[in-house]
N, C-alpha and C positions, 0 to 999 in steps of 0.2 A: 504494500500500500504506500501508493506517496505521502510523503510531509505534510503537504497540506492537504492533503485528504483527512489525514489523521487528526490533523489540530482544525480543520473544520468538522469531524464528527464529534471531537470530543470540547468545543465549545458549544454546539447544540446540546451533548448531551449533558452539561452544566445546567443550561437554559431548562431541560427537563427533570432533572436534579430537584432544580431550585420549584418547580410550578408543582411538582409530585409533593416535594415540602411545604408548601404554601406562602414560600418568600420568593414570590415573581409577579413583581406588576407587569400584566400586559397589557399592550397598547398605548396610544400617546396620552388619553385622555387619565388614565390610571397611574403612567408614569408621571406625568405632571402634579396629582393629588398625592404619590410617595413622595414627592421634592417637596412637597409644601410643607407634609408631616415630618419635616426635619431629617431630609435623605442625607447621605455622606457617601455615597455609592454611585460606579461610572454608572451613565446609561449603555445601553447598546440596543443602537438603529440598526438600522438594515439600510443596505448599500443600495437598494432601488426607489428610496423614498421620494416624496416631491420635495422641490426647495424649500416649499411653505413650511413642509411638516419640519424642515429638517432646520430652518430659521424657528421658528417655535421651539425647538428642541433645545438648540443651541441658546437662546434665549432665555429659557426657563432655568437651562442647568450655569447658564453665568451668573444668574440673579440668584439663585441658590447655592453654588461653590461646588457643581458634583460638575462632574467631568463628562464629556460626549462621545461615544467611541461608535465609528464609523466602522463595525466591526467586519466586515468583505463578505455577508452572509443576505439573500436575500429575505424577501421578509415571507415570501411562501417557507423557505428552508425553516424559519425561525418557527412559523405556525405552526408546522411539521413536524416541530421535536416538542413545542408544548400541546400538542393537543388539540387545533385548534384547526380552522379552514380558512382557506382568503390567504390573506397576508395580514403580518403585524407589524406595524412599524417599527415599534421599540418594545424594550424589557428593561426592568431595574429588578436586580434580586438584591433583595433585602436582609442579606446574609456576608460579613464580610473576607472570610474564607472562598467564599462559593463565588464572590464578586473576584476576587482578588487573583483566582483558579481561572477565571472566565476569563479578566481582562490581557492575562500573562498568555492562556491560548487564545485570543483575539490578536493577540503582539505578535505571537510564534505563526498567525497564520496568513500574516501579511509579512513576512520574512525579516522583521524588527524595521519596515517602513513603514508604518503605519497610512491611510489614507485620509484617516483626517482625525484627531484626536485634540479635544480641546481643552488646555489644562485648568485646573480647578483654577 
């Protein structure tokens, strides 16, 4: 299996990790209401989002101090590993081991260039 096969199946399977445990807000409108409730954790969008969602994104997580991570997964991939149908734009798991797991294979699977990563 390639490299980034491996670290795209097992940052999905973080994402379902965390929603099987019940620390994964999904979708934008959820991740937004974890940032309000005092988040400290990256988000991770999905690499096919619109610019709106993805300005919103970026926006909520600079007024609140949590980080943005453009993780290279789309947002079907993303539905696909929690359960869900369609696409989902973002995730924040509310757990900081599980975040911290996620964000390190989100690094490892863009080969440590990340595609757009916005610091706290």
């Amino acid at each position: 299996m390639c490299g980034n096969k491996r670290e795209l199946n097992r940052l999905l399977s973080y994402f379902g990790i965390a929603k099987r445990g019940g620390l994964l807000s999904v979708g934008v409108p959820n991740v937004c209401e974890a940032l309000r409730c005092g988040g400290d954790f990256p988000v991770f969008a999905a690499s096919d989002i619109s610019e709106a969602t993805k300005k919103k994104l970026s926006d909520k997580c600079a007024f609140y101090g949590a980080e943005l991570v453009m993780c290279g997964v789309t947002g079907a991939e993303i539905s696909a590993s929690v359960g869900r149908t369609g696409m989902t734009a973002a995730v924040y798991i509310k757990n900081k081991g599980l975040s911290d797991a996620a964000l390190a294979a989100a690094n490892a699977l863009s080969d440590g260039k990340s595609e757009e990563i916005l610091p706290k």
